[in-house]
C-alpha positions in Angstrom: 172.9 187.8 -56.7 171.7 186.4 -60.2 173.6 186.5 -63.2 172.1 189.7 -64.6 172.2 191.1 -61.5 176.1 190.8 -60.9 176.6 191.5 -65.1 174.7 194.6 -64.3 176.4 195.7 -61.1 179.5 195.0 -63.0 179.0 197.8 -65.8 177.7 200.0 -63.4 180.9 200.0 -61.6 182.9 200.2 -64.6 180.8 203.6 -66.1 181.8 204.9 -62.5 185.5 204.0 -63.2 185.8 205.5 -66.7 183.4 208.9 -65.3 186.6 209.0 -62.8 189.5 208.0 -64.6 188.5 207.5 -68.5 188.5 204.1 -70.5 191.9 203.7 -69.6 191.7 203.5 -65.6 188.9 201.0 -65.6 190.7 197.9 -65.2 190.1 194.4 -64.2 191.3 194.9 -61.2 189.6 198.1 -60.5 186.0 196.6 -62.0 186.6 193.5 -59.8 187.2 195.8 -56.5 184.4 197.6 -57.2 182.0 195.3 -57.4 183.2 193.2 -54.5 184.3 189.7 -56.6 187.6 188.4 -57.8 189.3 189.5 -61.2 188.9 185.7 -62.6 185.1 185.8 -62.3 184.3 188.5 -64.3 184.7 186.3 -66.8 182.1 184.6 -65.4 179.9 187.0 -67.3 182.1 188.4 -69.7 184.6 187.6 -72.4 187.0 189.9 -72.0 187.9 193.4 -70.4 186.7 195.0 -74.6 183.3 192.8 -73.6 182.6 195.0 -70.3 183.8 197.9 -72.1 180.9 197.6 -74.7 178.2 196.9 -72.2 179.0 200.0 -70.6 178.7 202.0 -74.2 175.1 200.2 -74.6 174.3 201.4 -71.3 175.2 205.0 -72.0 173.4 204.8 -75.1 170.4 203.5 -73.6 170.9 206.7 -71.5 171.0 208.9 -74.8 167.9 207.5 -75.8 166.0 207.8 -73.0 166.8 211.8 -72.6 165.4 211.9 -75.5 161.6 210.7 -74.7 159.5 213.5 -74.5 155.7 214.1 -73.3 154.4 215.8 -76.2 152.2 214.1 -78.7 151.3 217.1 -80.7 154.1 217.1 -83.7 157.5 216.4 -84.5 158.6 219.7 -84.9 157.4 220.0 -80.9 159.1 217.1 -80.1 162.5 217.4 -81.6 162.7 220.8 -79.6 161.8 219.3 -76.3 164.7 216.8 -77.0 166.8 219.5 -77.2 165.5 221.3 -74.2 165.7 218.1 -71.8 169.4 217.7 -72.5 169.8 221.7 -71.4 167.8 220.1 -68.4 169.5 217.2 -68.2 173.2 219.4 -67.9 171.7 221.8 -65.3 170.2 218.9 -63.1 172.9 216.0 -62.8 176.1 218.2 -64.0 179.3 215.4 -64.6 176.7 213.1 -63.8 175.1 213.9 -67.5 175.0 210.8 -70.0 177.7 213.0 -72.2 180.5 213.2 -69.6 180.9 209.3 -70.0 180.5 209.5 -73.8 183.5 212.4 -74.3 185.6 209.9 -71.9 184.7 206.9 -75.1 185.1 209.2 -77.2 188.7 210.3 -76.1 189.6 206.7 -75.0 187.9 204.9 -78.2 191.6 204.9 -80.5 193.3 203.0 -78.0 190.6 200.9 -76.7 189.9 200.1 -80.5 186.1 201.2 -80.4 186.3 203.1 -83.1 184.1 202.1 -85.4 181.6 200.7 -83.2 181.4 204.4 -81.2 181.1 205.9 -85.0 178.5 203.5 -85.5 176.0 203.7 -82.6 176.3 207.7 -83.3 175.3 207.7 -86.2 173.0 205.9 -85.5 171.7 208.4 -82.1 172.0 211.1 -85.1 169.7 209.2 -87.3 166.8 209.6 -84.8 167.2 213.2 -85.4 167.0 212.8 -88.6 164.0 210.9 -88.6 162.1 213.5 -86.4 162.6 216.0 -89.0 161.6 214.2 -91.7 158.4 212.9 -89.4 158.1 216.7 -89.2 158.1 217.1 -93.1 155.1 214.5 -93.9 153.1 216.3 -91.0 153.9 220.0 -92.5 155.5 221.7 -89.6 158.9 221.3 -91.4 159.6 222.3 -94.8 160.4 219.5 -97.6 163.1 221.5 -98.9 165.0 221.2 -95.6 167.8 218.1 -95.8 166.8 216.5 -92.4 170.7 214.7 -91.9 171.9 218.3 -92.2 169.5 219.2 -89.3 170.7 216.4 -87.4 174.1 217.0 -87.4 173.5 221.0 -87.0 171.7 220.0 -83.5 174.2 217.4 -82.6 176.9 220.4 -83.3 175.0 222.3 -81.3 175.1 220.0 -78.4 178.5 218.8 -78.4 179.5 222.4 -77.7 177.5 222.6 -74.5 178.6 219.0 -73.5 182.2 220.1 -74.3 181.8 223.7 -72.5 180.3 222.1 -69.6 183.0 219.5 -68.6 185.6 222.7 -69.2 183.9 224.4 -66.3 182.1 226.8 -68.6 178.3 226.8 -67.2 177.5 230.1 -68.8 176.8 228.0 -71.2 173.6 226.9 -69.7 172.9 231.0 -69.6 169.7 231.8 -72.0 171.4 234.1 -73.5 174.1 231.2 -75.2 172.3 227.9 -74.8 169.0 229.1 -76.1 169.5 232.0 -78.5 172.3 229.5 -80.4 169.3 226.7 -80.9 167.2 229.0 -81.4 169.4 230.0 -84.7 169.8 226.3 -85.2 165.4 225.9 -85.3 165.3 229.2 -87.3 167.7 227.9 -90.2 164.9 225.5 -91.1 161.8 226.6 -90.1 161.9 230.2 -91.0 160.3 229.5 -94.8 157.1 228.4 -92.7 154.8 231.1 -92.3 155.5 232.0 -96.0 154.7 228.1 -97.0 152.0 227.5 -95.2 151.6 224.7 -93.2 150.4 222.5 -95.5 152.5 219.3 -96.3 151.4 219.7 -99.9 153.4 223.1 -99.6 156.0 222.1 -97.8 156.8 219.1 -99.2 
């Protein structure tokens, strides 16, 4: 096995160790079990035990991200709703094997671990790409200029930390129509209701 290989085997094992028993119950020892070497070469490949820990974060960021992708080309304001969709898609499909379940367990485990700041930091950054759909949307005219596109970010992340939250509480009627859609469906309609009256120029919108 090459280098990348075993690095990437390692945080593999070590996402399915924190999706079982949080940040906390991935240890060395555990990780090294897992994937089948002893605890002194992991380090082989990695620093420290903090080291593995932040590979795995990339990894489930990378995950974010690519939920994200959609097909449509048509506009932004298309496209920021098919994001939204997918992760509704996403839950209903793969359940505790969702991207989220492992990002609650950082984000529970982060204090102690002492990833903080770095977790803050790569979310913000997740809830920037929002943010830079809507205003994509507002140069294209299917979003209003007067609408603050950070506030729309974090109203859709809000809106999607209660279904990731529900979900791993047992609560699936949250994936029920009637909760999951109509509530981003509100979300949409807080700032694209002023369209019809506005036009859909950008001039007007903008």
């Amino acid at each position: 096995m090459t280098a990348e290989a075993r690095k990437r085997q390692v945080v593999e094992v070590t996402l399915g160790l924190i999706a079982k028993h949080g940040l906390r119950g991935a240890t060395m020892s555990r990780i090294a079990a897992g994937a089948g070497i002893r605890q002194a070469s992991l380090y082989t490949h990695f620093s420290s035990r903090r080291a593995i820990l932040l590979a795995a974060l990339d990894v489930v960021y990378e995950k974010i991200y690519a939920s994200r992708e959609t097909p449509t080309n048509e506009n932004s304001l298309e496209r920021l709703r098919q994001m939204c969709d997918h992760h509704l898609e996403l839950w209903a499909a793969q359940g505790e094997q969702h991207h989220a379940h492992l990002l609650l367990e950082f984000i529970a485990g982060a204090r102690s671990e002492g990833l903080r700041e770095i977790l803050a930091e790569k979310h913000l950054a997740s809830i920037e790409q929002f943010a830079q759909v809507v205003k994509d949307g507002q140069a294209e005219g299917k979003i209003p200029g007067t609408v603050d596109p950070e506030q729309v970010a974090w109203l859709i992340t809000g809106w999607a930390f209660a279904g990731d939250v529900s979900h791993l509480m047992g609560f699936r009627a949250f994936l029920e129509p009637n909760i999951s859609v109509h509530w981003l469906d509100v979300v949409f309609a807080s700032f694209t209701q002023n369209l019809t009256a506005q036009g859909s120029d950008p001039a007007e919108c903008g």
